[in-house]
N, C-alpha and C positions, 0 to 999 in steps of 0.2 A: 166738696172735699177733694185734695188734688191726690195724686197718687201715691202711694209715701207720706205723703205729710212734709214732703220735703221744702215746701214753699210756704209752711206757714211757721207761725213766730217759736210753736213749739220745739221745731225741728232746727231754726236757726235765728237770730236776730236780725238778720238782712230782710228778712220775708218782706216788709213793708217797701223797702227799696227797692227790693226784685219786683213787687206789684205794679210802681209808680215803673220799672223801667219795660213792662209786659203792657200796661196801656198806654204808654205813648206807641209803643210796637204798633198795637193798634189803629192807633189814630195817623199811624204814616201812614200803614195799609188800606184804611179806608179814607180818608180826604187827600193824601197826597197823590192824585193823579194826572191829568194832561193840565189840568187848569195849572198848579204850582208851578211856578218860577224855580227854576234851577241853576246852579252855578256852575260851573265846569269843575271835575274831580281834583284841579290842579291849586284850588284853592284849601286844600285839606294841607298840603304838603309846599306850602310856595314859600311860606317863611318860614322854613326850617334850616336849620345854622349847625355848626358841624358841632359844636357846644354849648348846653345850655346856661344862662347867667347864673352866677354864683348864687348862694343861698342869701346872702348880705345883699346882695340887688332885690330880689323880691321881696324879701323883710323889709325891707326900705320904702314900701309902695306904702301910701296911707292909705290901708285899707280898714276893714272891721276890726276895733268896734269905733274906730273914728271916722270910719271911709267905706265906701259899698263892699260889699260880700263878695262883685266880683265888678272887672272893669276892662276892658280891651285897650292894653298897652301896643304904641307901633311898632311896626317891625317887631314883633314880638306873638302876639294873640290874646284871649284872654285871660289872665290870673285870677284865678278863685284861691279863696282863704276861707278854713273853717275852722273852728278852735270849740276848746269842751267846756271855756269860760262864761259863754254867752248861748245861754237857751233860748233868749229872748223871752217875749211877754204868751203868747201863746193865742193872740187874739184870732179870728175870726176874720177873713180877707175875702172870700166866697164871696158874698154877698154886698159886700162895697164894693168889687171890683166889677161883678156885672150890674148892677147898676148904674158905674160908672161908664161904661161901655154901652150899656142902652142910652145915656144920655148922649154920647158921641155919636153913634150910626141910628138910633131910632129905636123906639119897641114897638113899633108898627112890624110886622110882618112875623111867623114861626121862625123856629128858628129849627134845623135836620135835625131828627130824630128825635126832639121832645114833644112827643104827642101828647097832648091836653096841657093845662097850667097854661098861666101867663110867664113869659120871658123874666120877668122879676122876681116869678121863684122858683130859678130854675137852680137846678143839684145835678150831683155826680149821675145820682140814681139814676134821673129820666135819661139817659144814654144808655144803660146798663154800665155804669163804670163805678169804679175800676176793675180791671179784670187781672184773673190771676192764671199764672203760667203752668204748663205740665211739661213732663219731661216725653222728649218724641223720641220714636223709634232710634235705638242706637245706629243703624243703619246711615243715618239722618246726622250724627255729630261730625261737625267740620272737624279739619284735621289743625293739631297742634304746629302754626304754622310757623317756618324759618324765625321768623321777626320775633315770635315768644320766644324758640327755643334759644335763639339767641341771648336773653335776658338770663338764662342759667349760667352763663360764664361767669367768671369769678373778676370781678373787677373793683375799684375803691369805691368805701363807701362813705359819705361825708356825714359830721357832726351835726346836731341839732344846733339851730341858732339859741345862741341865750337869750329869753324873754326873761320880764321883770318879775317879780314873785309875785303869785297870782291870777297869772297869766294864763298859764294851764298848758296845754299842748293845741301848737297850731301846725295848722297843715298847708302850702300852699301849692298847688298845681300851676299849670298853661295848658290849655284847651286852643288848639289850632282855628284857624280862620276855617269858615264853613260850617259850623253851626249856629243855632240858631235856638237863644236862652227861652223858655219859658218860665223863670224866675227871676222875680226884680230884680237886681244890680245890688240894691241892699237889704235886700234877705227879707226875713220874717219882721213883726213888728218886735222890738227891744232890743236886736242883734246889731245895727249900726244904727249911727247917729244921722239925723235927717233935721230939713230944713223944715221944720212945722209950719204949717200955713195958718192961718187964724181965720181965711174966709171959705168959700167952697171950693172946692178944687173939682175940675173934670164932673161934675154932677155930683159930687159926695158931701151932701149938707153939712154944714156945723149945729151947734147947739141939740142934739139928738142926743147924747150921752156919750157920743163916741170920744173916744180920747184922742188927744190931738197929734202923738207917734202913731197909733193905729191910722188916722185919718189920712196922714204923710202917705203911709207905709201902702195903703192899699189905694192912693193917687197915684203911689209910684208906677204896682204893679198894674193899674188901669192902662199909664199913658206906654208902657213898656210891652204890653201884651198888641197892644192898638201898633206900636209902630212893627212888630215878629210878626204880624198878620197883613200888613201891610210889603212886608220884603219875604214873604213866603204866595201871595198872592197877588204882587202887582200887576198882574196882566189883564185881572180877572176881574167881575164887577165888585161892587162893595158888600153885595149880602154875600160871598165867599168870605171875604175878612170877618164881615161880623162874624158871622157861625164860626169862623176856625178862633176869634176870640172868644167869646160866650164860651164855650167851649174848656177851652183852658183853664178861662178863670172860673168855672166849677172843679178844677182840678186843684185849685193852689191849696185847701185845707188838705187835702190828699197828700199831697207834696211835701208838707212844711212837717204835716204829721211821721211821715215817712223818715225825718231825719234826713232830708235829701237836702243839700245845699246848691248846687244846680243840677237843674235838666234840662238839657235840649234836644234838640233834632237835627236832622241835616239831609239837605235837599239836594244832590248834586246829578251832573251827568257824564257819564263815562261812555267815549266810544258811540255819544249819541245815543245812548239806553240808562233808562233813570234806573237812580241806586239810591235810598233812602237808609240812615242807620238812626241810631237813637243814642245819646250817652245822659248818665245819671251819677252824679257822684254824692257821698253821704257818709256820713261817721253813724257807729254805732258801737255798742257796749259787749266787747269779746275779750275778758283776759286770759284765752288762753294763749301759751305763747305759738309760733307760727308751728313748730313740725305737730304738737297736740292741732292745731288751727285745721293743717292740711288733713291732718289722718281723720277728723273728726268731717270734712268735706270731701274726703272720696272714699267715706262710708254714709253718710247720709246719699249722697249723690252717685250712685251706683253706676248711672248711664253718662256720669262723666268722667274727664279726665284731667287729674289735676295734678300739678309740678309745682316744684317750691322755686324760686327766684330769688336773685340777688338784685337788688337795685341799687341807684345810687341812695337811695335814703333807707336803705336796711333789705332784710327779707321778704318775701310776700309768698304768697302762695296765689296761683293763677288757674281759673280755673275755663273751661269748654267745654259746653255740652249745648244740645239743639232742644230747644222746645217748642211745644206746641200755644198761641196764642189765640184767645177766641175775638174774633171780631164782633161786635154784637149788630143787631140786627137793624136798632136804626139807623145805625151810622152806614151798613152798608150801603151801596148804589142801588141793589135789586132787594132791602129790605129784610135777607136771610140770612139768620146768623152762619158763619162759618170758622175755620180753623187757619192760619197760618201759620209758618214752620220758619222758624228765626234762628239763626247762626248765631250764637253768646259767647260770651268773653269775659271774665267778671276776675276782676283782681281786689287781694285783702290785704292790705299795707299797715303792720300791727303800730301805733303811735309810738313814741318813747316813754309815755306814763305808765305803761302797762297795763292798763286796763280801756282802750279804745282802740280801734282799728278803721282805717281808711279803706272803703269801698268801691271802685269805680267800676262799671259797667255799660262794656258798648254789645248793640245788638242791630240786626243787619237780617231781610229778609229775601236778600239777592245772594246766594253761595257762590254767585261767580266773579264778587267782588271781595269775596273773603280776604284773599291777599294786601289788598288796600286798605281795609281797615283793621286790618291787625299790624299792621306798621305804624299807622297812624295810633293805634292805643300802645304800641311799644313805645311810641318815642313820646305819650303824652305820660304814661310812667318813669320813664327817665328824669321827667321835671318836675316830680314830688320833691318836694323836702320840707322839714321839719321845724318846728322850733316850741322849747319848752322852758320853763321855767327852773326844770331842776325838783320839784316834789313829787313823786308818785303817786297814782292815784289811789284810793282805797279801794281793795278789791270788794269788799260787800258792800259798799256807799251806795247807797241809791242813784239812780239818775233822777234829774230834775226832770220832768214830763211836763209841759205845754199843755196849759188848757185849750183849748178849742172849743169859743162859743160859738152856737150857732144862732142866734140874734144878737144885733151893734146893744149892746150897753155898754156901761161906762168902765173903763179898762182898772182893772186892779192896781195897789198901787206896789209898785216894785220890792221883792222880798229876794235879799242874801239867801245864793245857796250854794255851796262847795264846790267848787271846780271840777265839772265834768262838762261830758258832750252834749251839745241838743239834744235830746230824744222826746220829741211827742209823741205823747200816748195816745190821744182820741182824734177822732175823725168825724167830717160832719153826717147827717143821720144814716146818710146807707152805710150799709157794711163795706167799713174801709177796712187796713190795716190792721190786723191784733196789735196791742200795744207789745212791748218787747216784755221779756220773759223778766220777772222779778223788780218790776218798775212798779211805786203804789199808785192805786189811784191820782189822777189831780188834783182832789177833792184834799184828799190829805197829805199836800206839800206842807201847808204853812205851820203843820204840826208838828211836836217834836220827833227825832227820830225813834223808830222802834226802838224794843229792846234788848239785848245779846240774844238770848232766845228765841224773839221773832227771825231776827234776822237768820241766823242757822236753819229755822223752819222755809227759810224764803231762798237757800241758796239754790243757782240755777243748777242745771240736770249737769253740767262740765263740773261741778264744781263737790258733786256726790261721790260717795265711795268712801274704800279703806285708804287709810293712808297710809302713803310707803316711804322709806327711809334712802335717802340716795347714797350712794357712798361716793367721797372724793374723789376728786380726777385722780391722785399718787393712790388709789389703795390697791394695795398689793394681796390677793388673795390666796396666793399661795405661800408665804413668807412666815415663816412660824416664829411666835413672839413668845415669848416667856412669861410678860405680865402684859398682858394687854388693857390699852385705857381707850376707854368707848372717847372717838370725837367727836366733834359739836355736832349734833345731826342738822338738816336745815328742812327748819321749820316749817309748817302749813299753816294755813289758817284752823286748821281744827287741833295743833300741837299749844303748848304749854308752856310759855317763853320762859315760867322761874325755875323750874325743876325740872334737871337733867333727867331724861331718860333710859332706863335700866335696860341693860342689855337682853335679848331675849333669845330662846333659842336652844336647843340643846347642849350643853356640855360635850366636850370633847376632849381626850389625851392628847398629845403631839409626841410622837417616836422621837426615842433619842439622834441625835447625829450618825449615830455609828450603829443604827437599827437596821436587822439582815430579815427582810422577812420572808426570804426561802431557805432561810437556815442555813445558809452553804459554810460558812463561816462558822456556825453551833450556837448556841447562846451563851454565855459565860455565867456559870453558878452563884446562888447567892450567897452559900457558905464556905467556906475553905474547902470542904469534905471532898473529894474527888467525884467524880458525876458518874450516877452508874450508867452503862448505855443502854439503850432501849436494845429486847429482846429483838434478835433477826425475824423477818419476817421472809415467806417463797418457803420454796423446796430446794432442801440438802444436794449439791450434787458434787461427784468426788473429782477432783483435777487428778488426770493421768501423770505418772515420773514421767522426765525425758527422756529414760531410756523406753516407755512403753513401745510395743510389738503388737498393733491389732491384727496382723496377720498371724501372728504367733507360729512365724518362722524359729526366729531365735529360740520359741519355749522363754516361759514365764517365771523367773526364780520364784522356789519355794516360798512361803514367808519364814518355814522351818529349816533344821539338818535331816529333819525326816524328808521320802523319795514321796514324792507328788503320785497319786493314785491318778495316773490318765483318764480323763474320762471316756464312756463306750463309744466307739463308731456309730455311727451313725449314718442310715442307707441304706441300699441293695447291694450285697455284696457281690463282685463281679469276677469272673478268671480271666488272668491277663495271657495269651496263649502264647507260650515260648517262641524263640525266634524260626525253628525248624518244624510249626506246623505247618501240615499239611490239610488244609480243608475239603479236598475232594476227595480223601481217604484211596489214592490210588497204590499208594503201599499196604495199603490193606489194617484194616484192626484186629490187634491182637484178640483172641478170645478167650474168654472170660474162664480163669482158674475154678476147681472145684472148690467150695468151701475147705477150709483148712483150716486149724488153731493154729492162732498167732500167740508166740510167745508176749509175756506183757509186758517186756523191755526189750523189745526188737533193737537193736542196734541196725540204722542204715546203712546200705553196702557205699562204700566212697565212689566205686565207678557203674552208681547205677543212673541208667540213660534214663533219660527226659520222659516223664509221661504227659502226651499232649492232653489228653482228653480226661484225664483222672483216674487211670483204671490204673494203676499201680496201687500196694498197699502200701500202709503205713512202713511195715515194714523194709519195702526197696526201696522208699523215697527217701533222698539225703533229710528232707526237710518240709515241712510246709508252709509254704509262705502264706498262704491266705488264712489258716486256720482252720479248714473247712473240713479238714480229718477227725474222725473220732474213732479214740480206739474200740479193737471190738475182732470179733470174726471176721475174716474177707470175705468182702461182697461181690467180686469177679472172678471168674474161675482164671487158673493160669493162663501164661500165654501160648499156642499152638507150638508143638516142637517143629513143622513140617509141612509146608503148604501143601492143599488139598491139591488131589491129582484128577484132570479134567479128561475129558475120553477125548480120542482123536474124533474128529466126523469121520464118517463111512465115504467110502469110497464111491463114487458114480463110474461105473464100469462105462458109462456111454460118455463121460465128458461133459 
């Protein structure tokens, strides 16, 4: 179980591709060493032209399903084609193919890493293959290099070629000089047409049951495998080619199962230090469109990094992340399984049916040549392009699945099935591949299809949930309509094409034009009646006249003809002391009168002087200004008629 889940069929439909592209990883890390034949890095990058040929030039190529799958045009590289027309037959190539190869090189001797068995029945298994990838330390992901980001620019994008109806969507690439195909030329058995032989071919008997396309098909991939093991190991004896063939061709049900339309490898050398990468290209069954594509890959894919792209043949999403690859233990040198750490790159090119996507993936276990081969996958994405018939595909349709026998019997005979992409579902006995997610058995192609019911019970995990409603590109959310008429909604597969859908949602009022809803303006009444006003609200407080006086210099008009009753002082009352005190008392104080009766309407004398200190009576004082008189007896006696007389001092008779 890999980490996440994120490599297996449940978490995405590539998982079978990513497998086939995670053991070849392998098989460069443990066979490609001093013995391999290398080319110099200049042959990745020699025919490269400053434009690639029009979509009408490689449409043009006889390829599948009249011409191989793929074929090395000059000056050029090679053009692979794969289309959702041709599943082919599904036969079983395993096993004709090494055979066919022990009749070439011998079955005399072992062959690395399958301990026990005879060479004739050998499988994926006895190598421990195929093997599946994990995600490594983020630490560990290459960086999203010039040559991708460059692909985010906005630039034209070309039309699909018109194919004939039928047809289906095809796809075709160019794959640069420098690799090195482990897939026939033309594909699986049923996918192109081939020269049938009537006698033995390469060691592959006639009259055994095997059908005479099968029998082609896996001559083809015998004598195609014999001459990649021959230009990947010419230096070296011949039991290195056989093993790196054997080898392989236990891998080709792997492969074919996998929905991979080619896989190679690539030997090169840079700066005099080998650099080995891998590419894999393959269709597979994804309708959702690219930004659902992307979002739904950099949340499975958490330790990577992924950006959406313009290409010239549409959008894609591009994806970088580092994983960890297990080498297994026979194939090693010293026999121990171990771990390698591979630099990835994997692009999704949605087709124009809508319901298939194009896969490419290159991987590379040297980071210091990262830069190199992420140019090289830039510019082998630039030379996708497309071509369709014009019908979409059905989004719940089954894919056709590929039987995979694992014993030569006699090949089925060919059954009509609706235009989609390759995808085989089985693999031979060891655990390959999950089949893809919502694909039936092989068993039950030649059946009729489910029905409505199944099929809903069978929709993939992207395709669950509530459904929601889109609104137009013009809709105006804020724009208040008077009668509003629900538009067409667009539809899903789980909506109801005859009857309109009812609007849902809460009800709502819409304020008139001339609606105040801070009131500033009032509201206007709905009767004639005049509107009473709402009661004040606060506390009362009284505005002063302009003529107000808070100093109440001026005095306050009465509010009557009546005289204002002053209100009392308020204080300590004080004596203000006339201007001709004397406070050191050196004129002396009068002293105090004997009590006497004061008449009770003293009339004051006009020329009576100043009393400083108070001691005059009511009677001699013009007046009192302070108040502080009360009548009554006097309380001082009069004033002295005659200052007192002081004695002389006594004489001093002596001086």
């Amino acid at each position: 179980m890999t980490q996440d889940g994120q490599f297996s069929a449940e978490a995405t439909p590539f998982a079978a591709a990513e497998r086939v592209s995670a053991t070849l990883g392998s098989l460069t890390d443990a066979l490609f060493d001093a013995r391999a034949s290398r080319h110099p890095a200049a042959v990745l990058t020699a025919l490269r032209s400053t434009a690639h040929p029009a979509a009408e030039a490689l449409f043009q190529l006889p390829l599948a399903p009249n011409g191989p799958v793929h074929t090395a045009v000059g000056r050029l590289g090679t053009v692979v084609t794969a289309g959702t027309a041709r599943p082919g037959s599904g036969a079983a190539l395993a096993p004709l193919a090494i055979g066919g190869l022990l009749a070439r090189y011998g079955a005399a001797g072992p062959v690395r890493g399958a301990a026990g068995g005879s060479p004739e029945a050998l499988t994926a298994g006895h190598f421990d293959l195929p093997v599946t990838g994990e995600p490594a330390d983020p630490k560990l992901r290459p960086a999203f290099a010039a040559p991708l980001a460059a692909l985010a620019a906005g630039q034209q994008t070309r039309q699909p070629v018109e194919l004939p109806t039928g047809a289906g969507a095809e796809v075709r690439l160019v794959v640069p000089p420098g690799f090195h195909s482990l897939t026939a030329p033309g594909g699986p058995p049923g996918v192109s047409a081939r020269t049938v032989s009537t006698g033995p071919v390469d060691g592959i008997p006639a009259g055994l049951g095997i059908a005479p396309a099968t029998g082609a098909a896996a001559a083809e991939l015998t004598t195609h495998l014999a001459e990649t093991a021959e230009e990947l190991f010419s230096g070296t004896a011949p039991a290195d080619r056989r093993e790196f063939a054997l080898i392989a061709a236990a891998l080709a049900d792997v492969v074919t199962a996998s929905g991979a339309v080619y896989a190679g490898v690539a030997a090169v050398q840079v700066d005099g230090r080998a650099a080995d990468a891998t590419l894999v290209v393959s269709l597979a069954r994804h309708p959702l469109p690219i930004t659902g594509l992307a979002t739904e890959l950099a949340t499975v894919r958490r330790h990577a990094e992924v950006w959406t792209v313009l290409l010239p043949a549409g959008p894609a999403a591009v994806l970088v992340e580092g994983r960890s690859v297990p080498v297994p233990g026979p194939l090693a040198a010293d026999g121990v399984r171990r771990w390698a750490v591979t630099s990835v790159v994997e692009a999704f090119v949605p087709l124009p049916d809508g319901a298939s996507v194009l896969c490419v993936q290159l991987t590379t276990a040297q980071p210091q040549d990262w830069e190199l081969y992420t140019d090289v996958f830039a510019e082998l994405l630039k030379s996708v392009q497309f071509g369709w018939d014009g019908v979409p595909a059905a989004p719940t349709a089954p894919l056709p699945a590929a039987t995979v026998l694992l014993v030569p019997t006699a090949e089925p005979a060919p059954t009509s099935y609706p235009a989609a992409p390759p995808m085989p579902a089985a693999a031979p006995p060891a655990p390959t591949a999950p089949p893809v997610t919502g694909l039936p058995p092989a068993a039950d192609l030649p059946r009729v299809a489910a029905t409505a019911a199944d099929e809903a019970a069978e929709l993939p995990v992207h395709l669950r949930g509530t459904p929601v409603r889109v609104p137009p590109a013009d809709f105006n959310p804020f724009a208040p309509v008077a009668d509003p008429t629900p538009a067409q909604p667009i539809l899903i597969p789980e909506d109801a094409p005859a009857a309109p859908a009812s609007p849902k949602g809460t009800p709502v009022t819409v304020p008139p034009p001339d609606f105040d809803p801070f009131g500033i303006l009032g509201t206007p009444a709905a009767a004639p009646e005049p509107e009473t006003p709402e009661p004040l609200k606060g506390t009362p407080v009284m505005v002063p006249p302009p003529d107000f006086d808070p100093f109440g210099i001026l005095g306050t008009p009465a509010a009557t003809a009546e005289p204002e009753t002053p209100e009392p002082l308020k204080g300590t009352p004080v004596m203000v002391p006339p201007p001709d005190f004397d406070p050191f008392g050196i004129l002396g104080t009068p002293a105090a009168a004997p009590p006497a009766a004061v008449p009770p309407a003293a009339v004051p004398q006009a020329a009576a002087a100043p009393d400083p200190f108070g001691t005059v009576t009511a009677a001699e004082r013009a007046a009192d200004p302070f108040g502080t008189t009360v009548p009554g007896p006097p309380s001082v006696p009069p004033p002295p008629t005659a200052p007192p007389s002081v004695p002389a001092p006594e004489r001093d008779p002596f001086g």
